[in-house]
Each structure stands twice: as C-alpha cells, then as structure tokens.
C-alpha positions as CSV (number, residue, x, y, z in Angstrom):
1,X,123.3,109.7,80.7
2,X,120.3,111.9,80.0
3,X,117.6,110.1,78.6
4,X,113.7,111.7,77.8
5,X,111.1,110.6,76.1
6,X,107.9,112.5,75.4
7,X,104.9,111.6,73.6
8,X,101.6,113.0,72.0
9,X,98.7,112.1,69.6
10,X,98.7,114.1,66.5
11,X,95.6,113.9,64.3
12,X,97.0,112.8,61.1
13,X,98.2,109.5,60.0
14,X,101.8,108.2,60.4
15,X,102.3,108.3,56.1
16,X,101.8,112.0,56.3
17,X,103.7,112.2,59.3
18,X,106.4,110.2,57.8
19,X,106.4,112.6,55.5
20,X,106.9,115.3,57.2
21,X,109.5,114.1,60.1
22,X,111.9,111.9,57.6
23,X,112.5,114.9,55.2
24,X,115.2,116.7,56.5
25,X,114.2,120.0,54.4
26,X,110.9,120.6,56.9
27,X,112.3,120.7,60.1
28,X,112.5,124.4,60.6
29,X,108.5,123.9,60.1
30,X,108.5,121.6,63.3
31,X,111.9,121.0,65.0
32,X,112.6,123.9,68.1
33,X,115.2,127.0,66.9
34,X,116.1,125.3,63.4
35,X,116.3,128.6,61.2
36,X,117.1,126.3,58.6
37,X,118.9,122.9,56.7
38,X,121.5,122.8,54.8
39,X,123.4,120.3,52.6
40,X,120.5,117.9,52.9
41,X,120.8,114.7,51.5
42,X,118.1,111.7,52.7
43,X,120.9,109.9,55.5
44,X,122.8,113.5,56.4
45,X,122.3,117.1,56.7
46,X,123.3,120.6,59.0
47,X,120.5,122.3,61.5
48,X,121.5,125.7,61.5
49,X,120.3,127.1,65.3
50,X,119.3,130.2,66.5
51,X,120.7,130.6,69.8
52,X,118.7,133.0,72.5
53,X,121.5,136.1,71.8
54,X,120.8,136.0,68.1
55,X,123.8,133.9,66.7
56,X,123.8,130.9,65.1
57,X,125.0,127.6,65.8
58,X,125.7,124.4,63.2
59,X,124.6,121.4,64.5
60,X,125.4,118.0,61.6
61,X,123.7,115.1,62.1
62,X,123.1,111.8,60.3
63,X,120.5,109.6,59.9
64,X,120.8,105.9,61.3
65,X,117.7,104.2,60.4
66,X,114.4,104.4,58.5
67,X,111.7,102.5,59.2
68,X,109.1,104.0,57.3
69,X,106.6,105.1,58.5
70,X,107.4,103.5,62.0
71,X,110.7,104.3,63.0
72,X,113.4,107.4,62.6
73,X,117.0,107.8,64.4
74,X,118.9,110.4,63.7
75,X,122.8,111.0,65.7
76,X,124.2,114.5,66.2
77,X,127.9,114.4,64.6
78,X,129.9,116.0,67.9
79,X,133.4,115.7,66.7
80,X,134.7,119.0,66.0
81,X,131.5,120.8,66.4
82,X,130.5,123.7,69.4
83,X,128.7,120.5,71.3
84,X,131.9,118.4,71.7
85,X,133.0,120.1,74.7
86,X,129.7,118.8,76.8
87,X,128.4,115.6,75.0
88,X,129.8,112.3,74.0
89,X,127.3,111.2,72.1
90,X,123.0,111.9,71.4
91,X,120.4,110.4,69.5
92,X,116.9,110.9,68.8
93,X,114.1,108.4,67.6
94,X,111.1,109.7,66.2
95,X,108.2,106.6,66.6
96,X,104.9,106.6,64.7
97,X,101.9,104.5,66.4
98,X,98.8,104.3,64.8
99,X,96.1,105.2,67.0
100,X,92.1,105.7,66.8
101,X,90.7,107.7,64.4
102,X,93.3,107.9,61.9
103,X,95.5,110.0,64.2
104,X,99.2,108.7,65.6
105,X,100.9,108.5,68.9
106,X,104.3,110.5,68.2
107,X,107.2,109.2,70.6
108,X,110.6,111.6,70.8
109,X,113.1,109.6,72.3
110,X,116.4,111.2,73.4
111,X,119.6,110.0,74.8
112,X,122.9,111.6,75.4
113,X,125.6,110.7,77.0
114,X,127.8,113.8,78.8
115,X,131.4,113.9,78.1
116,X,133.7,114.8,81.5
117,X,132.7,116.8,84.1
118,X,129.7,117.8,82.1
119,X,128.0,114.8,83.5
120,X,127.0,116.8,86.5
121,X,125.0,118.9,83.8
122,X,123.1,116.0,83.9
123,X,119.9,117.4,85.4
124,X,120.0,120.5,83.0
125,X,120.4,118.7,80.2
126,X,117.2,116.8,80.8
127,X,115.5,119.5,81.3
128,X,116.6,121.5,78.2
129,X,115.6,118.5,76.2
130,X,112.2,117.7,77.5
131,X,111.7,121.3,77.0
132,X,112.8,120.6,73.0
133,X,110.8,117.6,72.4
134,X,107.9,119.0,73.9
135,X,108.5,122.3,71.5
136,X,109.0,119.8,68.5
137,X,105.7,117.9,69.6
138,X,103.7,121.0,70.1
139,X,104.8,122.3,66.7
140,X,103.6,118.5,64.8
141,X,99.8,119.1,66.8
142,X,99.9,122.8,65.6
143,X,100.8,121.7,61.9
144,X,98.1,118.7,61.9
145,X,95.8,119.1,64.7
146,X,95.0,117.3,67.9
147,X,92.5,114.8,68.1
C-alpha cells in the first residue's frame, strides 16, 4: 500500500489557504495536470487530466471530511473509471498547521492501495505521487510565497 506524505511552509495563513484548497473550482491553479473541474459541488466533483501525450483523463472524486481550516480528505471514485484496473482504493488529506509568522505548515498525505498484480507497481506509484504532491506543494508556495 503506497503511502507519501510531503510537507512545506507556505507564507499565508491556513483561512486563506482553506480557502483556496477546499474549493474544488481552484485546483487547476494548484493541483499537478488538472486542466480543469467539472460538476463541482462542495462534497463532489471531476479532475479532468492532461496526460503527457495530450489526451485527457476523468478522474471523480469525493470529499470525506472538512475540518476547516485544519483538515481536508478527499477519495478518488475508482469504480468504472481508467484507474480501476491498478488501484483499489486512494485518499488524500490536505492538513493546515499554523506556524510562525502567520505562515502554515501544508501536509499532503496520500495512501493507495494497489489492486492485483499492480501491487508490484508499488515502488512506482510512490514515486509518481511524491512527485505530485511535491508539484501541488510547489504550486501553493508559488501562489502565496515562502516564508
């Protein structure tokens, strides 16, 4: 089960954090290869991807909690989507730590669980996610600055 967690200090507060990472609508501003969202609603939505060849890919997910401005978790719906042949199941938690200075320690948090054989993916898998939360946390620091 792939699990990665990467973290970094943004200069902003977590309320205008919050309001960035819990609105569906902005991640294309911040979140790696989102083009854009569609059929947003507050608990649901659909990432359309850019893939490296220049198609796109739908990705649904829903959101399991709120804890504003602490807390996010969002799930990936798999069933019937183009992930369902390699993962079982992944979540992400977005965490917001106030820090010094007004700024906040940002915390992605992701874990997956491979389905079948894929398992033996596990290694690539982590590495295709750290490299995606790192993205997603160097895009936050570009939009509000590093302390």
């Amino acid at each position: 089960m792939p699990k990665v967690k990467r973290a970094r200090t943004v200069a902003a507060p977590p309320e205008e954090l919050w309001e960035l990472v819990s609105d569906p609508h902005h991640l294309p501003r911040w979140w790696p290869s989102v083009q854009r969202v569609e059929d947003a609603t507050p608990t649901a939505w659909t990432k359309v991807l850019a893939t490296p060849r220049g198609k796109t890919v739908r990705a649904d997910y829903t959101r399991l909690r709120a804890l504003p401005p602490e807390e996010l978790v969002w799930r990936q719906e798999i069933d019937e989507s183009p992930f369902e042949r390699i993962l079982a199941s992944s979540e992400i938690t977005i965490s917001l730590v106030p820090a010094k200075h007004g700024a906040t320690r940002v915390e992605l948090r992701s874990v997956q669980r491979l389905r079948g054989m894929a398992w033996f993916g596990g290694l690539m898998v982590r590495r295709a996610t750290s490299r995606q939360l790192d993205g997603a946390l160097r895009a936050l620091q570009d939009l509000k600055g590093s302390p």
